[in-house]
N, C-alpha and C positions, 0 to 999 in steps of 0.2 A: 360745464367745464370738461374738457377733452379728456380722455380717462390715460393717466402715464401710464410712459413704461414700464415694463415690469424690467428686474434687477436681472444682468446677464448673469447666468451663469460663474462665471468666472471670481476670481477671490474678489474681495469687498477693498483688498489694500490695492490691488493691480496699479503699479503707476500710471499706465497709460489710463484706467480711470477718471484719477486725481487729475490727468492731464486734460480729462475731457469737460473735464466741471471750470478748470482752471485757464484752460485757454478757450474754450470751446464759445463758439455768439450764441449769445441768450436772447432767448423770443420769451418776450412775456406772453401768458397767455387767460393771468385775471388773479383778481387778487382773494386770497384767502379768508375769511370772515371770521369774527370773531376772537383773532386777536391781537394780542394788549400795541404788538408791533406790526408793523407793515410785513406783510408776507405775499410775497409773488408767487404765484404757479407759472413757472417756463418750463422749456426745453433748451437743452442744449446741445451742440452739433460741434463736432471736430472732426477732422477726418472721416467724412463720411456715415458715422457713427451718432446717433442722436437718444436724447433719454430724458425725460423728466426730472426737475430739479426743484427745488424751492431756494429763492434769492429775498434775502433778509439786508435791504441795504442802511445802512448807518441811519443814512437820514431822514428814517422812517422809526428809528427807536424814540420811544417815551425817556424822559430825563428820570431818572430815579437816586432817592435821597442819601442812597446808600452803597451807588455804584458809579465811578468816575463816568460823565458823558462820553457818547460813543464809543463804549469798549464792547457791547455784549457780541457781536459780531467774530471779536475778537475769540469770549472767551466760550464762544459757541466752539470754532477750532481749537482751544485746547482741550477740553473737551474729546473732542473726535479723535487726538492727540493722547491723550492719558488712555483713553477707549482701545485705541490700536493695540498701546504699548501694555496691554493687559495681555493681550492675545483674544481675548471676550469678544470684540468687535459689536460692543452693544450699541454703538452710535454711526449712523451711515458716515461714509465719506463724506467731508468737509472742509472745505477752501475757503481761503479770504482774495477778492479778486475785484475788478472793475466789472459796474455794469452797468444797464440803461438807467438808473438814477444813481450813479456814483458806485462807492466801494461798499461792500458787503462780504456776507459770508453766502455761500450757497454749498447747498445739501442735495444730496441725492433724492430721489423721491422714492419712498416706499409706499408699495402698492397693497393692503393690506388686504384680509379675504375680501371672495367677491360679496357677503350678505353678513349679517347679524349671527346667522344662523353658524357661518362657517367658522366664528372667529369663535376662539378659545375664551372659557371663563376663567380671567386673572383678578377681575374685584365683586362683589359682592354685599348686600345688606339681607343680615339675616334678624330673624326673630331669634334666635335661640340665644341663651347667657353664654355660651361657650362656642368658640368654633367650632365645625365639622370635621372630620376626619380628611387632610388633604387640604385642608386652609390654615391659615394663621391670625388671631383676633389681632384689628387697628386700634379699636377703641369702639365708644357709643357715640351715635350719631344722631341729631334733632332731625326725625321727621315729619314734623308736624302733628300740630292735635295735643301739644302732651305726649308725643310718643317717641322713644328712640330704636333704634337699633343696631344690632352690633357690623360693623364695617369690617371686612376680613379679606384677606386676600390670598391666592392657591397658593401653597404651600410649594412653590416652581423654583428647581435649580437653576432657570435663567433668570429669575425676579432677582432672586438670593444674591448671584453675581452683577444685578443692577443697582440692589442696595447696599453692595462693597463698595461700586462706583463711586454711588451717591453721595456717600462717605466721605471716598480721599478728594471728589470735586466739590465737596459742599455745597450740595445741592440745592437752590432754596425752594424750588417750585418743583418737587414731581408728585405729578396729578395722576390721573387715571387716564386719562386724555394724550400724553405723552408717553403713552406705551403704543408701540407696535408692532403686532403681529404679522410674520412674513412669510411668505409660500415656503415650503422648505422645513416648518420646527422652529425661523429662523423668530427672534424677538428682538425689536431696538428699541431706544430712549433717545426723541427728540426735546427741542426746545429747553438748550443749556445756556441760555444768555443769563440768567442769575445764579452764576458758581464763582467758583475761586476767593470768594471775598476771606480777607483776611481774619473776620472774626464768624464764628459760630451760626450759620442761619440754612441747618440744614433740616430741612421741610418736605415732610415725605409724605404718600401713604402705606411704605413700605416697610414699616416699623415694624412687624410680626416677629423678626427676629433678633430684636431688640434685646440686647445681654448674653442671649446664648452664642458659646464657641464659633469662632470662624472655622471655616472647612478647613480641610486639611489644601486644597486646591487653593484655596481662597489664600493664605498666607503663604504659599509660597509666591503667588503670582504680586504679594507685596513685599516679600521680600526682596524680588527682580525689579519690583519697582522705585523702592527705595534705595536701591544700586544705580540706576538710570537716571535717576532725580538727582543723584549726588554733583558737589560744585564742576565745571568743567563736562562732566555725559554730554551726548547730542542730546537726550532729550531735555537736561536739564535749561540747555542752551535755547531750544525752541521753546519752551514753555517759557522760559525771560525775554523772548519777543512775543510775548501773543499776554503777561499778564503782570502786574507789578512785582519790583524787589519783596517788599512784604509779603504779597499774595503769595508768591513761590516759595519764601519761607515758612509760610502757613500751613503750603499744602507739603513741606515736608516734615513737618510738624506732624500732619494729621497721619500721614503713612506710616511715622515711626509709632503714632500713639496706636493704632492699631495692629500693628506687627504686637507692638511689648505687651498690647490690654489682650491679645487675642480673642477680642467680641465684638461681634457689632456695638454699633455705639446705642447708646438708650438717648431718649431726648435731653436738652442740655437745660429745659427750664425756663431758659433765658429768652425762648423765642418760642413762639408758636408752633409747634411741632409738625403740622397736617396743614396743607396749603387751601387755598380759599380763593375761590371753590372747588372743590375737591374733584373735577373733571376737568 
């Protein structure tokens, strides 16, 4: 597969970006393996200007029993949507738009290091009862034989602002697999087609700081959000086209329960808390 572009320079909100994902002819250039939905590797050209993208079209999503057909596209851009409106920018730019198999969502492509070697250590299985100095414990994990070990993840002010995310979108599937590290410090979270849903099925492996205090950064930036979600805001307005009357009243449900509880949330019990499989 042709190796993408790397991310210009320039801010991640730029309209004329949006503009280039959103108008731009997409060239497929082969499709992504392994998963659950249809994923395209293209590029896209506008004015000159061309980039790698991934195109996730409608009619290539799985029916799931617990989210209306055809929406995860949708709530892939809100998503990118609530992302922006943090300021965090932890989800690439993302559009819903026409493309060589109908309507979809399309993503920017993020180019992550060039080896193994370059990328940052964000998960982890240790032998030890306790995490290390600089991690956070997920829980114990089966690996085989009789044996477990403990799953943790770095102790990162960018994860921390992924797991606020995670939160106010109700995240049901972030994996280890779904983090991305980016030239620059920079760190994203793909693959939000299972969010929004109106009841409780947030599925992480980012639980380490599960109970303890929101930052001081962290509630203000819910604060602002919980002002923009309000009836009538632009964004309350774009997020009721991109997600159901209930879902939207869910999700400002969940922004105010965390502004008043001031803590990350701890699992709810009611759902399986760590997604499967856990990459």
């Amino acid at each position: 597969m042709p190796a993408p572009e790397r991310i210009p320079s320039r801010s991640l909100t730029d309209p004329e970006l949006l503009t280039l994902l959103s108008e731009g002819t997409l060239t497929v250039l082969g499709q992504v393996g392994g998963a659950s939905n249809a994923v395209l590797h293209c590029t896209v050209e506008y004015g000159g200007e061309e980039r790698a993208c991934a195109y996730k079209p409608v009619a290539g999503e799985q029916p799931l029993w617990d989210f209306p057909d055809g929406t995860l596209a949708q709530r892939e851009v809100a998503a990118y949507e609530i992302s922006r409106a943090t300021g965090w920018d932890l989800v690439p730019p993302t559009v819903l738009r026409e493309g060589p198999y109908g309507p979809g969502m399309c993503q920017l492509w993020i180019e992550g290091p060039a080896s193994d070697e370059d990328a940052p250590s964000l998960l982890a299985l240790v032998e030890d009862e306790e995490p290390g100095e600089g991690w956070k414990a997920v829980g114990f994990a089966d690996v085989g034989e009789g044996k477990t070990a403990l799953l943790v993840h770095a102790d990162d002010p960018r994860l921390r602002r992924l797991a606020v995310l995670d939160a106010v979108i109700n995240n049901g599937d972030r994996k280890g697999g779904h983090l991305l590290p980016a030239p620059g410090g920079r760190l994203f979270g793909i693959d939000h087609g299972v969010t929004f849903n109106a009841d409780d099925k947030l599925r992480t492996l980012l639980w380490g700081w599960a109970g303890e205090p929101l930052t001081e950064e962290a509630r203000q930036v819910l604060d602002r959000l919980a002002a923009e979600l309000a009836p009538g805001a632009a964004l309350a307005t774009r997020m009721a086209e991109l997600i159901t009357p209930a879902e939207l009243e869910a999700l400002r449900e969940r922004v105010a329960g965390l502004v008043g509880g001031g803590v990350h949330p701890r699992p709810s019990g009611r759902w399986p808390p760590i997604p499967w499989p856990p990459v």
